[in-house]
VEXNUKE-302491 format. One record per residue (C-alpha): residue number from 0; residue in one letter; x, y, z. Coordinates in Angstrom, 3 decimals. Each point is the difference from the previous one (the first is absolute). Example, Ala and Ser with C-alpha at 12.3 -4.5 7.8 and 13.67 -1.06 7.14 Angstrom:
REC_pos_code_c1_c2_c3
REC_0_A_12.300_-4.500_7.800
REC_1_S_1.370_3.440_-0.660
//
This chain:
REC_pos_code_c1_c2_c3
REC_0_X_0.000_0.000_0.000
REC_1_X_1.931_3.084_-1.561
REC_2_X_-2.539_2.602_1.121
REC_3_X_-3.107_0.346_2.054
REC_4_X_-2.668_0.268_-2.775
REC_5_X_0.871_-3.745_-0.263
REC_6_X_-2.142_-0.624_3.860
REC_7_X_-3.320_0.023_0.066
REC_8_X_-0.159_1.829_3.361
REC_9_X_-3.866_-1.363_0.404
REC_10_X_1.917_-3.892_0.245
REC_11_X_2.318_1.488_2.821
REC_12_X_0.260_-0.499_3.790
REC_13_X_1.873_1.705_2.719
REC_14_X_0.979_-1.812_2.907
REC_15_X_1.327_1.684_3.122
REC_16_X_1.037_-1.789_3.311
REC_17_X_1.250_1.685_2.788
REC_18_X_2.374_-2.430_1.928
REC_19_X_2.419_0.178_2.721
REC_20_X_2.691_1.603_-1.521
REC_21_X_-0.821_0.814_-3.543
REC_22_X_-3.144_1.668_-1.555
REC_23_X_-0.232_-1.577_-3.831
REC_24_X_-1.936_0.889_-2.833
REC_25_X_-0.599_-2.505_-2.959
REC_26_X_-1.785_0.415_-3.427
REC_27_X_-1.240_-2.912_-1.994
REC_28_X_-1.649_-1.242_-2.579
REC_29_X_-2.617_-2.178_-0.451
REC_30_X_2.232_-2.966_-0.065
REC_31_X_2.401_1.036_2.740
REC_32_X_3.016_1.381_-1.596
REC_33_X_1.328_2.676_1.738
REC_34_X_-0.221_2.979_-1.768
REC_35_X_1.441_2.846_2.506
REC_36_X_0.848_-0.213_3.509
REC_37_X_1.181_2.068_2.594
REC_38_X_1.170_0.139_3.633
REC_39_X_0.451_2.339_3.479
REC_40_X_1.982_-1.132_3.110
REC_41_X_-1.514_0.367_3.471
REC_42_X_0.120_-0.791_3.214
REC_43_X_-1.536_-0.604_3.033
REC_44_X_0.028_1.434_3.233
REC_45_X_0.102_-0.988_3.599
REC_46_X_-1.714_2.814_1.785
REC_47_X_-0.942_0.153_3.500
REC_48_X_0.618_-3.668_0.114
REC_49_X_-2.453_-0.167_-3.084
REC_50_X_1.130_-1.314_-3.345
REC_51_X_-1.370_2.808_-2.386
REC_52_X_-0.470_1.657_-3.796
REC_53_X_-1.462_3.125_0.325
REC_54_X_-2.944_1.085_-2.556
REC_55_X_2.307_2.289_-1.338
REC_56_X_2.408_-2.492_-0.929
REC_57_X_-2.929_-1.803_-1.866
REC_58_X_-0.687_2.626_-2.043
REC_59_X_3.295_1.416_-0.933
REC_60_X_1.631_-3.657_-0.523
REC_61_X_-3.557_-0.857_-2.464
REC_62_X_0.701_3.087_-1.828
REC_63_X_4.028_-0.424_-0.412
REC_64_X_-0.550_-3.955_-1.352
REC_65_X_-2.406_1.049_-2.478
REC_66_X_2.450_2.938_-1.085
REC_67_X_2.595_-2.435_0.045
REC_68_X_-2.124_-2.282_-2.268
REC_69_X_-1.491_2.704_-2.639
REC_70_X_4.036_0.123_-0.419
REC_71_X_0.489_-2.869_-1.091
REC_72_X_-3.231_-0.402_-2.528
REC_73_X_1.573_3.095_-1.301
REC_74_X_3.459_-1.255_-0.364
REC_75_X_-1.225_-3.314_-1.217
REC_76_X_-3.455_0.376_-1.934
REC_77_X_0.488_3.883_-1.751
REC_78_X_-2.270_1.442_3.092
REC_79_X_-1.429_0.668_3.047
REC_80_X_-3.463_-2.080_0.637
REC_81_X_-3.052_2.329_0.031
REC_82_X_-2.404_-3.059_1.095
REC_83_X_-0.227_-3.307_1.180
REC_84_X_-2.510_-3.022_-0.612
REC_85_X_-0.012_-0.965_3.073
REC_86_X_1.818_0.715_3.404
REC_87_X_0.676_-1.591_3.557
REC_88_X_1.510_0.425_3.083
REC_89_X_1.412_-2.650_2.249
REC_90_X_2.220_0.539_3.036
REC_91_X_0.995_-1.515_3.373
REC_92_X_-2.748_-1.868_1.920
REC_93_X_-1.491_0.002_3.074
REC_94_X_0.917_2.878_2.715
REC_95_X_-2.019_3.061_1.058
REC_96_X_-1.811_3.259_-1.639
REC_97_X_-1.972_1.626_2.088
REC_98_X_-2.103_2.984_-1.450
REC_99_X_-2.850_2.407_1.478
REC_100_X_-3.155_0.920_-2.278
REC_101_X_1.882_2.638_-1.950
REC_102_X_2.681_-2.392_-1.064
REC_103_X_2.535_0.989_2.538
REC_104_X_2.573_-2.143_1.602
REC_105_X_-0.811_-0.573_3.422
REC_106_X_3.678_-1.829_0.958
REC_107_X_3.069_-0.617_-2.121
REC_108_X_0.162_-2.821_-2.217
REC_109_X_0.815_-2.959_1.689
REC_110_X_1.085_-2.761_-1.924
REC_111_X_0.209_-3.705_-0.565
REC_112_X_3.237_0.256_1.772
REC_113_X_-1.315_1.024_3.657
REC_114_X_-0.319_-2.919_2.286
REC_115_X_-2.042_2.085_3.130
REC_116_X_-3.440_-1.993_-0.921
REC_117_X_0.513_-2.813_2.703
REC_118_X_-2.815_0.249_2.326
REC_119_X_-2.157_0.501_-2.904
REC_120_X_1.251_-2.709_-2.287
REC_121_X_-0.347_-2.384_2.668
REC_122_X_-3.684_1.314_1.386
REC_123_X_-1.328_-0.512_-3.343
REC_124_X_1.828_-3.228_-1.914
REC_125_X_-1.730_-1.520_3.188
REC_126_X_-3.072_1.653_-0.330
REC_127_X_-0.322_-0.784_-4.014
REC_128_X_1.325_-3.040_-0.199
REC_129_X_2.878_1.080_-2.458
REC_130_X_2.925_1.419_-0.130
REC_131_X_0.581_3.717_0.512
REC_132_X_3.213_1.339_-0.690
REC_133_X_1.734_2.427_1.715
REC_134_X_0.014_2.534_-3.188
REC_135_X_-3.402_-0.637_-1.147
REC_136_X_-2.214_3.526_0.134
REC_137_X_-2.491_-1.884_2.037
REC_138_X_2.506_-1.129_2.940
REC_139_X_1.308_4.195_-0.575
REC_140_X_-3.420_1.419_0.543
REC_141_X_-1.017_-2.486_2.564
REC_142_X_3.113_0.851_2.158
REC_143_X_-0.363_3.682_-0.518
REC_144_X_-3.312_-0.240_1.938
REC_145_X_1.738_-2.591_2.594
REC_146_X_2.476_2.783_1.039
REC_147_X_-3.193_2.424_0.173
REC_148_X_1.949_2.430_-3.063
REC_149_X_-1.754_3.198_-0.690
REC_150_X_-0.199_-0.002_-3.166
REC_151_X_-2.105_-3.277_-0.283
REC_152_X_-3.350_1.930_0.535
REC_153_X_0.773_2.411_-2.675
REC_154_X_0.245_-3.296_-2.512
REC_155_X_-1.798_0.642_-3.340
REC_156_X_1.748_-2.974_-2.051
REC_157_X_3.039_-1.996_-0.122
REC_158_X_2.061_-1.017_-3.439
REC_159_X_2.880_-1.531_-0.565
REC_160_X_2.791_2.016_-2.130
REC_161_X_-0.607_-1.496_-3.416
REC_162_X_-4.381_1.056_0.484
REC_163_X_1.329_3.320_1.418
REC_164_X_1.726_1.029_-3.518
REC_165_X_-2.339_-1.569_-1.890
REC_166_X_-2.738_2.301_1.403
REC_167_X_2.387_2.564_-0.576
REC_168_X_-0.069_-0.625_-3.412
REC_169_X_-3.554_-1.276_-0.480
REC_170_X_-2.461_1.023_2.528
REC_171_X_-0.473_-3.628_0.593
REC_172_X_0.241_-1.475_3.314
REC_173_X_0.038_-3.428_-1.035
REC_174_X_2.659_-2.673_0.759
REC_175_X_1.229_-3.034_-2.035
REC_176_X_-1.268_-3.337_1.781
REC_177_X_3.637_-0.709_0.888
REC_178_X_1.012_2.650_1.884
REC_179_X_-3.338_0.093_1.365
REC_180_X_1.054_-3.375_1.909
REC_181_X_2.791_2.154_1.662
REC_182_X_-2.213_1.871_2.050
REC_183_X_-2.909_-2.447_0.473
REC_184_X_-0.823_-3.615_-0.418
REC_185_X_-1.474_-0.545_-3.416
REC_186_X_-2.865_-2.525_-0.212
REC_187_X_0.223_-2.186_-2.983
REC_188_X_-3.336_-0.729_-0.738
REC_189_X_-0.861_4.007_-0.294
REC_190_X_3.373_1.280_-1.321
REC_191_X_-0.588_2.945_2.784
REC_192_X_0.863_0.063_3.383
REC_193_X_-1.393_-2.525_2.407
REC_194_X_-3.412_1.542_1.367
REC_195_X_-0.082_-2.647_3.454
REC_196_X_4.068_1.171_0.332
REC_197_X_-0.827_3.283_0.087
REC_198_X_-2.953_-0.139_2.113
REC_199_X_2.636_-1.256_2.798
REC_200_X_2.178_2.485_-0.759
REC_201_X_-2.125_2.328_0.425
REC_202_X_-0.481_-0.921_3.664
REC_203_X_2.793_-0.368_0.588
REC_204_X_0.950_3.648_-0.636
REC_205_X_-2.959_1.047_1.532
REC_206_X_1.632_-1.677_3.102
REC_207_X_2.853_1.835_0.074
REC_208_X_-2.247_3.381_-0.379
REC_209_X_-0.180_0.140_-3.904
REC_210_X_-3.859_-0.853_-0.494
REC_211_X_-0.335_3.259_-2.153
REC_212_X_2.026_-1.918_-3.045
REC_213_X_-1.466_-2.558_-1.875
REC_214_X_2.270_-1.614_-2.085
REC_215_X_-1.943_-0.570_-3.107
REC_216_X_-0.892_3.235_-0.341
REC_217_X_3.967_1.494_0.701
REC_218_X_1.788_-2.767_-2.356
REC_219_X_-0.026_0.648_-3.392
REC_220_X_-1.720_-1.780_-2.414
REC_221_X_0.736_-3.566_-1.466
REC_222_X_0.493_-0.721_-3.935
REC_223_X_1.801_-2.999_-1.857
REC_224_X_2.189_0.507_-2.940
REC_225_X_-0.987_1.282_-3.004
REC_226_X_-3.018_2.050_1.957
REC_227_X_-1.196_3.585_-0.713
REC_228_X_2.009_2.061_2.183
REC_229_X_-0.477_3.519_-1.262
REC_230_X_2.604_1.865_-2.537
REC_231_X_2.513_2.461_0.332
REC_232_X_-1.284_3.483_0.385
REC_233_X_1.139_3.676_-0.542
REC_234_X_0.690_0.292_3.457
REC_235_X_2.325_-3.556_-0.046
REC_236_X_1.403_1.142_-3.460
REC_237_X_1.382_2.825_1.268
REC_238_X_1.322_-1.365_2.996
REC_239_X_2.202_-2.624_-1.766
REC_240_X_1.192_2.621_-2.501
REC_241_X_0.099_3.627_1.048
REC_242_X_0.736_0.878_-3.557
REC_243_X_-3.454_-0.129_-1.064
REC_244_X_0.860_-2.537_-3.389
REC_245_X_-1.442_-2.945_1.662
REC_246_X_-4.196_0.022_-0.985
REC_247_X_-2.769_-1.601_2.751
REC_248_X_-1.770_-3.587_-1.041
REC_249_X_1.922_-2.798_0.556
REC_250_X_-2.058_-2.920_0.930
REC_251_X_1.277_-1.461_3.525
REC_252_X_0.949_-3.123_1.285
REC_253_X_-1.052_-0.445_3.646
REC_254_X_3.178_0.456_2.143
REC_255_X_1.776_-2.335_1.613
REC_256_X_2.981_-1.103_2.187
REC_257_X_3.273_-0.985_-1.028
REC_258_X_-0.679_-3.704_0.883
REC_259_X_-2.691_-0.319_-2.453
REC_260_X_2.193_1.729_-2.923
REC_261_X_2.400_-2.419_1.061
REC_262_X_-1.939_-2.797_-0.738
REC_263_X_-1.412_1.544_-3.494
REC_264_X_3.904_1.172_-0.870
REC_265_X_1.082_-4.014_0.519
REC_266_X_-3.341_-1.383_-1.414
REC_267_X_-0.696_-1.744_3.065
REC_268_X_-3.623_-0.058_0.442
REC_269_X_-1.200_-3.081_-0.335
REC_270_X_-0.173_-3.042_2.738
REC_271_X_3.007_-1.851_0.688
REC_272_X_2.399_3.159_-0.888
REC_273_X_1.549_2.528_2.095
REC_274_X_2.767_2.523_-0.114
REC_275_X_2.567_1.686_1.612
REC_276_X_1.157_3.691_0.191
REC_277_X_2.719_1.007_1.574
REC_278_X_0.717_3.560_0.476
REC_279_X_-0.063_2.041_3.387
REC_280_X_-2.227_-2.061_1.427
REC_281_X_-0.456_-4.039_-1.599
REC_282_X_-3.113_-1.812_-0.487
REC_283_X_-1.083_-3.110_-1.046
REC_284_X_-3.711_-0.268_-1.261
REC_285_X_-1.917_-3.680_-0.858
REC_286_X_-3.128_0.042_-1.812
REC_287_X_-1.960_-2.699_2.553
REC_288_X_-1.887_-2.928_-1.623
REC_289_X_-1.819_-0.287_3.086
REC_290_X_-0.817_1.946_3.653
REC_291_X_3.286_-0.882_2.434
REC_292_X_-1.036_-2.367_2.700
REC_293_X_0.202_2.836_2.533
REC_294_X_1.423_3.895_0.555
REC_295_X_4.062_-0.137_0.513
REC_296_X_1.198_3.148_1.226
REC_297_X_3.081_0.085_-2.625
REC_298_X_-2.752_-0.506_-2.824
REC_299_X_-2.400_2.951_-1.356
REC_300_X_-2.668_-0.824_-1.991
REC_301_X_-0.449_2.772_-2.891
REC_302_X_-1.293_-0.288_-3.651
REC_303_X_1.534_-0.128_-3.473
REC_304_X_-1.329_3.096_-1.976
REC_305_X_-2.992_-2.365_-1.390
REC_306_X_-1.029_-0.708_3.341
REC_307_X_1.491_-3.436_0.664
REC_308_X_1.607_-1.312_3.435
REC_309_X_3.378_0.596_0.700
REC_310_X_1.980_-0.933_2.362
REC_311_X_2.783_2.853_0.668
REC_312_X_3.434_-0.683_1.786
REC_313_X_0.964_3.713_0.803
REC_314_X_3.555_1.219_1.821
REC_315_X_0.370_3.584_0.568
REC_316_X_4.085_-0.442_-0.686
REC_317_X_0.879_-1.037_-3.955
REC_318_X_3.405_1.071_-1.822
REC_319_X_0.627_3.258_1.515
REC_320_X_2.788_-1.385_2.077
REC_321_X_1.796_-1.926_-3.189
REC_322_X_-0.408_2.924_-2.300
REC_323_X_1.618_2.373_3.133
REC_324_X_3.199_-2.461_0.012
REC_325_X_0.100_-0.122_-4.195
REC_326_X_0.444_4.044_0.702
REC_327_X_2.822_-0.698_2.334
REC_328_X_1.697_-1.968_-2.539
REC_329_X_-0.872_2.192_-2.389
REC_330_X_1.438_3.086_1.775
REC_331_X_3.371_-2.699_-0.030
REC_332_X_-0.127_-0.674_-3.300
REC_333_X_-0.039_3.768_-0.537
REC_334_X_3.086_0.795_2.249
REC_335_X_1.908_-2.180_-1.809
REC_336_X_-0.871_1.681_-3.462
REC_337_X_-2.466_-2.660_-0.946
REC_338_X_-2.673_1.829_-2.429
REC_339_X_-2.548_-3.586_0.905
REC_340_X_-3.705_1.189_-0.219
REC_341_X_-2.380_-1.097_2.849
REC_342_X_-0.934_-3.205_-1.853
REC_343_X_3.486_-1.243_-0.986
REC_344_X_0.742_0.819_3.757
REC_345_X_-2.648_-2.156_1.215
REC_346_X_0.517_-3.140_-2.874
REC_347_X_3.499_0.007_1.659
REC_348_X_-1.003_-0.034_3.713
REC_349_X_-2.886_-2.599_-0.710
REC_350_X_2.335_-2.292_-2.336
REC_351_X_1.226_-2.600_2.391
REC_352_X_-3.112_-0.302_2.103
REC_353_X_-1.259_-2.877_-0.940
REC_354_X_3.053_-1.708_1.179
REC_355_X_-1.835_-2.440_2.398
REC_356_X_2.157_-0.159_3.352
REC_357_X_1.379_3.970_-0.774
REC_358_X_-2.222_1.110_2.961
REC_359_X_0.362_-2.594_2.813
REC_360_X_0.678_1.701_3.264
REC_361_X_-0.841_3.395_-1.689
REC_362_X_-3.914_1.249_0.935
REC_363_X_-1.249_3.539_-1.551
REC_364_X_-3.410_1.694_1.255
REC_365_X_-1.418_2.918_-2.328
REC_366_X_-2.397_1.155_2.753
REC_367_X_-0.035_3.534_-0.588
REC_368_X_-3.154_0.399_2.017
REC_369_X_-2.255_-2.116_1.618
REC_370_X_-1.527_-3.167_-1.325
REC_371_X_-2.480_-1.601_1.441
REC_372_X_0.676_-3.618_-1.427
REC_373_X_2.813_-0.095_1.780
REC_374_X_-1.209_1.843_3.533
REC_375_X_2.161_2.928_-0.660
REC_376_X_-0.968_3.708_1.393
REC_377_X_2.714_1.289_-1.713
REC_378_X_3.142_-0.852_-2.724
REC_379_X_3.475_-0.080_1.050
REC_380_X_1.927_-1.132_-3.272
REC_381_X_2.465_-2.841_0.832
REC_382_X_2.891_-1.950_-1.177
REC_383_X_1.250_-2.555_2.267
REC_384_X_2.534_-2.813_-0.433
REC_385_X_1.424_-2.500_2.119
REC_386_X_3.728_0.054_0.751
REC_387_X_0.589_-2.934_-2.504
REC_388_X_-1.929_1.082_-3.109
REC_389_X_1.561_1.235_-3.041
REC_390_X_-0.666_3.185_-1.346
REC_391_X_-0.078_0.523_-3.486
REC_392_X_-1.710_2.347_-2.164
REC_393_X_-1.851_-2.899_-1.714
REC_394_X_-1.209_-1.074_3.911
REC_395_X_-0.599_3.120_0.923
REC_396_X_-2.510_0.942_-3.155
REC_397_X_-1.503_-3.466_0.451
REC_398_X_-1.083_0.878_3.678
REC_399_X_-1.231_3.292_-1.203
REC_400_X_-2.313_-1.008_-2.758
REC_401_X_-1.448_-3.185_2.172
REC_402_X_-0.523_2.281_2.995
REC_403_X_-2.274_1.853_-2.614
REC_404_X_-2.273_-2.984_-0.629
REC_405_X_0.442_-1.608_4.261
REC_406_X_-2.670_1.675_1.529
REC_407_X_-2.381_-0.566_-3.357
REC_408_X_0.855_-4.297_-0.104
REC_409_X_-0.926_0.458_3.870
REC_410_X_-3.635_0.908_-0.806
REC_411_X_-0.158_-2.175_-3.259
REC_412_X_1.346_-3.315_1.882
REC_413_X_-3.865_0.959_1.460
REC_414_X_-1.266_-0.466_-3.335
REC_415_X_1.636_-3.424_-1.259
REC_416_X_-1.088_-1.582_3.516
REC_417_X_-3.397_1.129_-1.015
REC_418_X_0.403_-2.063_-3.165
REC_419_X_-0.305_2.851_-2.536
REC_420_X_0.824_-0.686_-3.103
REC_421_X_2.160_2.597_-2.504
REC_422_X_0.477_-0.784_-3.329
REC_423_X_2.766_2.747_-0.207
REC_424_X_0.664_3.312_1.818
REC_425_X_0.894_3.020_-2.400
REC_426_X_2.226_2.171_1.396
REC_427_X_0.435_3.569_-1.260
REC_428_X_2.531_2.990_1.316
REC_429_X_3.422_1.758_-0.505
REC_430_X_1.863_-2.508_1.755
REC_431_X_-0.866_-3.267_-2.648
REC_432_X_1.442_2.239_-2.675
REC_433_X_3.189_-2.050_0.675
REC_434_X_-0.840_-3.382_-1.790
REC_435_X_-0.555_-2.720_2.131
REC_436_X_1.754_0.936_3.500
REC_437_X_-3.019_1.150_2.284
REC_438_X_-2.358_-2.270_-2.083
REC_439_X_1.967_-3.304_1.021
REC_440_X_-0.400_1.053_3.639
REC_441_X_-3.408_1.085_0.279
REC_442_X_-0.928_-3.353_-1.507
REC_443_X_1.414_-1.396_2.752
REC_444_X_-1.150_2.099_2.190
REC_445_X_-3.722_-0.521_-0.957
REC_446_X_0.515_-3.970_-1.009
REC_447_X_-1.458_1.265_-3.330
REC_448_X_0.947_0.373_-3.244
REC_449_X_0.926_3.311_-0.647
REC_450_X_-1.135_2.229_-3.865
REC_451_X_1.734_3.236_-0.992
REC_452_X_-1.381_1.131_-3.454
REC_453_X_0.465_3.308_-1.938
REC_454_X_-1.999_1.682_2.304
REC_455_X_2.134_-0.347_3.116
REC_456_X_1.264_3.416_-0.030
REC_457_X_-3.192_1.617_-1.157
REC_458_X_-1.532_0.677_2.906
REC_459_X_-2.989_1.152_1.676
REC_460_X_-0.508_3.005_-2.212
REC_461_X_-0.223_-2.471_-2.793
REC_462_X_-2.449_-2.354_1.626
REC_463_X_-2.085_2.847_0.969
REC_464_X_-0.070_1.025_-3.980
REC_465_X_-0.812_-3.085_-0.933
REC_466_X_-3.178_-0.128_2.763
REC_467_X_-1.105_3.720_-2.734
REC_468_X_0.528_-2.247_-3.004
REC_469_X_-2.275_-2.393_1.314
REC_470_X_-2.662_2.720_0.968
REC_471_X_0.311_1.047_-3.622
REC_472_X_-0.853_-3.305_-1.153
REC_473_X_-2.691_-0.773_2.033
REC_474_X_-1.372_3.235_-0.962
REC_475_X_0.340_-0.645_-4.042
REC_476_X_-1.228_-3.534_0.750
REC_477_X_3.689_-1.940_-1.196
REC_478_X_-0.230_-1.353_3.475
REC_479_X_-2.996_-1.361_-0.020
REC_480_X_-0.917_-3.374_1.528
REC_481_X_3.976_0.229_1.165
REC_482_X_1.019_-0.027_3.470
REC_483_X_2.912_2.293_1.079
REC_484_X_2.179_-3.332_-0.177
REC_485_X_-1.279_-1.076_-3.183
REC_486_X_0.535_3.574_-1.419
REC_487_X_3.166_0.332_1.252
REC_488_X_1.179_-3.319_-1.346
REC_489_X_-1.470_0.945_-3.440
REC_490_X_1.258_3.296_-0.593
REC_491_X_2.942_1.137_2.187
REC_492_X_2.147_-3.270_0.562
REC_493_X_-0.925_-2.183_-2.776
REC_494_X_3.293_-1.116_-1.293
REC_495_X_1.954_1.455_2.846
REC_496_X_3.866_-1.215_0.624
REC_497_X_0.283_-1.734_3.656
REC_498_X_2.381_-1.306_2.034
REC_499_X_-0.407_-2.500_2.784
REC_500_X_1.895_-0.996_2.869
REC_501_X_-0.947_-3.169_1.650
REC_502_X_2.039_-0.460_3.210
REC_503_X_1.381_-3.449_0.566
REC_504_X_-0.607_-1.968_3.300
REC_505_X_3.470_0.826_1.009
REC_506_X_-0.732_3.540_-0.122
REC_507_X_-2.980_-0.323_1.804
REC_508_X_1.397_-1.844_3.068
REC_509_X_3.391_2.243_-0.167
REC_510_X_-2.634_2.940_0.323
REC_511_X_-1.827_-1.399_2.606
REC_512_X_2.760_-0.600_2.323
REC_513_X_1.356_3.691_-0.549
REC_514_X_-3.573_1.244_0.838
REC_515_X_0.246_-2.184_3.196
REC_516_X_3.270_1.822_0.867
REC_517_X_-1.094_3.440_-0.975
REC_518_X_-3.238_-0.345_2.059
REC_519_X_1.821_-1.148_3.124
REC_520_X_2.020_3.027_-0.515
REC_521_X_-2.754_2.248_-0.107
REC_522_X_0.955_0.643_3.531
REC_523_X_3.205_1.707_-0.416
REC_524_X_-2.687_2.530_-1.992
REC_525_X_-2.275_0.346_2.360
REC_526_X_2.841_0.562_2.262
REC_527_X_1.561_2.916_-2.118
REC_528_X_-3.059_0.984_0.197
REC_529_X_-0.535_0.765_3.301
REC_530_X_3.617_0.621_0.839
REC_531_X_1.014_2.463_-3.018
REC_532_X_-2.192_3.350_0.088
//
């Protein structure tokens, strides 16, 4: 595509997802190929104890990725886009907005990250029957009104970030089914949330002097993929591009979290299939053939964007640790003249760690903050040895990059003794760039085979494009009698190049006795954690 008279703008989608540390933007076609993308770095904040964005942030990091992107059309296609198809907006799940009746914050952002839910999380996972996170916007709200804050009787509505830009740019306050599940179970049978769940929710906050809020009516509302959820107006327009080119009328995709785009960016929506990301955080998500036999506390039970059971493995902790120490040898690398970009610097650190036996005696923890599967308040990154290891650069990356994927195989080892079955796990992110490495060991780690496909390094942004595509064609009827899965099988990975990883029994049992170890040493952790201030 020399120029952009060659797009027909009407077949486009934007996709936006605000993660942890990057704000993308992606434009696509109908069948997925990336036409324009672009990109702001952010970060967040621990404020008054509170892990934070502020609004402002929001808006100002929104605005600079879609600059950053109407670059790149311009260098790539001949110009910068006046109009979209389609559009969506994804972005970290679960956490805590807040807002009065005139749309005003009532408290700062607090996100997924925050693990000062206890008391509520335990009140109600025994009241409901299920499992309630710490960072799900129920278990937020819920312990807002336990420690009696002020602001609760001032509640209007609650959102999550990806339905707060979304009615930014739309009007709409709709959310995608998935996130949805991340701030309140979802009954299958209805697609919405569960009406007898929320009835006991409901007392219970009226217990702990909240009976002015009814949750039904401060959630925001449910839709499955492919749904009506508004269209871009003059006020979003403007918004995303201060300049004034961009023109109202994109169709919407209802909004969603980045687990769900996840799942769409590794086509792994369908029973039996699951996948991996890995980026400040790491989950695992299973698409459940049937209910689990009973709540587990290191399980939550959220939705694919279609509506379908999932079973979600999620750690607060993911790569941030590994990609801190590639900078350190990067910064070395640089000293000594080397002119290595970021990704040749991490090929090199991760090229000997699949050396089985590198690691022994050598334990890494990436808690960075708290994480609940493992019982930790706070993170205290770790190395530890014992006085007879070896270290080498090949053990030393090896312990890194499983220390990743330890506190995930904890919670999954839940799943295999429940007998679930996976087919394959797709596993998407920076870090399985490098052929091979990280995809060997998560396969162990998860006793699963493991997929990477072209699409590993797409992202969120993508996925969330491809959820506008499929509005599009539900809307012009291609999609019809197709199910997401079925559509997205059809049209966007039809023909797509794979690779699979399936881990040997070796692997499995070598992995399984390091995760013995590196539980049992979970202590020295918890140790640092309360010793090191």
């Amino acid at each position: 595509m020399a120029a952009a008279t060659t797009i027909d703008e009407a077949g486009t989608t934007l996709g936006i997802e605000l993660g942890s540390t990057r704000i993308k933007a992606v434009l696509i076609d109908r069948s997925g190929a990336t036409l324009a993308s672009g990109s702001h770095e952010w970060e967040n904040q621990l404020v008054d104890g509170v892990w934070t964005y502020s609004l402002e942030a929001v808006h100002t990091g929104l605005q600079a990725a879609y600059a950053a992107l109407a670059a790149d059309a311009e260098a790539r296609l001949g110009a910068r886009p006046t109009a979209f198809g389609a559009i969506g907006v994804s972005a970290m799940m679960h956490g805590y907005l807040a807002f009065d009746a005139d749309g005003e914050l009532l408290v700062p952002f607090r996100t997924w990250r925050n693990v000062s839910t206890g008391a509520a999380s335990a009140e109600l996972s025994e009241a409901l029957g299920v499992n309630i996170p710490l960072r799900w916007s129920v278990a937020h709200v819920h312990q807002a009104a336990l420690d009696r804050e002020d602001h609760v009787a001032r509640i209007h509505h609650l959102n999550t970030l990806a339905g707060y830009v979304h009615e930014l740019l739309t009007g709409a306050r709709v959310l995608g089914v998935g996130d949805a599940s991340g701030m309140f179970p979802i009954d299958p049978a209805t697609g919405g949330y569960d009406a007898g769940l929320l009835a006991i929710a409901d007392e219970r906050l009226a217990a702990a002097g909240a009976g002015h809020l009814a949750l039904a009516e401060v959630l925001p509302a449910v839709l499955p993929a492919g749904a009506d959820a508004g269209a871009l107006t003059a006020e979003g327009a403007a918004l995303l591009d201060p300049t004034g080119a961009l023109r109202p009328g994109a169709v919407a995709a209802p909004p969603e979290g980045d687990a769900g785009t996840g799942m769409v960016a590794t086509n792994a929506v369908t029973p039996r299939t699951g996948n991996v990301s890995a980026g400040t955080s790491i989950f695992a998500m299973v698409v459940l053939e049937k209910s689990l036999s009973r709540a587990y506390e290191e399980i939550d039970i959220v939705t694919t964007p279609a509506g379908d059971p999932v079973a979600m493995v999620h750690c607060n902790n993911g790569a941030s640790e590994l990609g801190a120490w590639a900078g350190v040898f990067g910064e070395f690398a640089a000293a000594l003249g080397s002119t290595a970009s970021q990704d040749d610097v991490f090929a090199a650190l991760l090229s000997g760690a699949l050396e089985t036996g590198a690691d022994d005696g050598l334990l890494a923890y990436n808690h960075l903050s708290g994480e609940p599967i493992a019982e930790l308040s706070e993170g205290r990154p770790l190395v530890v040895r014992t006085p007879g290891s070896r270290l080498s650069l090949a053990g030393f990356a090896r312990a890194q990059l499983r220390a990743v994927f330890a506190t995930l195989s904890l919670g999954m080892r839940t799943l295999v003794d429940e007998g679930v079955a996976v087919d394959a796990m797709f596993a998407h992110g920076g870090m399985f760039r490098t052929a091979g490495v990280a995809q060997r060991l998560l396969a162990a780690a998860v006793e699963a085979p493991v997929v990477v496909g072209e699409t590993a390094g797409e992202g969120g942004a993508w996925g969330m494009a491809v959820l506008g595509a499929y509005r599009l064609a539900v809307i012009d009827g291609s999609a019809a009698g197709r199910t997401l899965s079925a559509w997205l099988a059809d049209e966007i990975f039809a023909g797509a190049e794979t690779d699979t990883a399936e881990p040997t029994a070796d692997e499995i049992a070598d992995h399984r006795a390091y995760l013995d170890r590196w539980a049992a040493g979970l202590a020295a952790e918890r140790a640092a954690v309360d010793a090191i201030r």
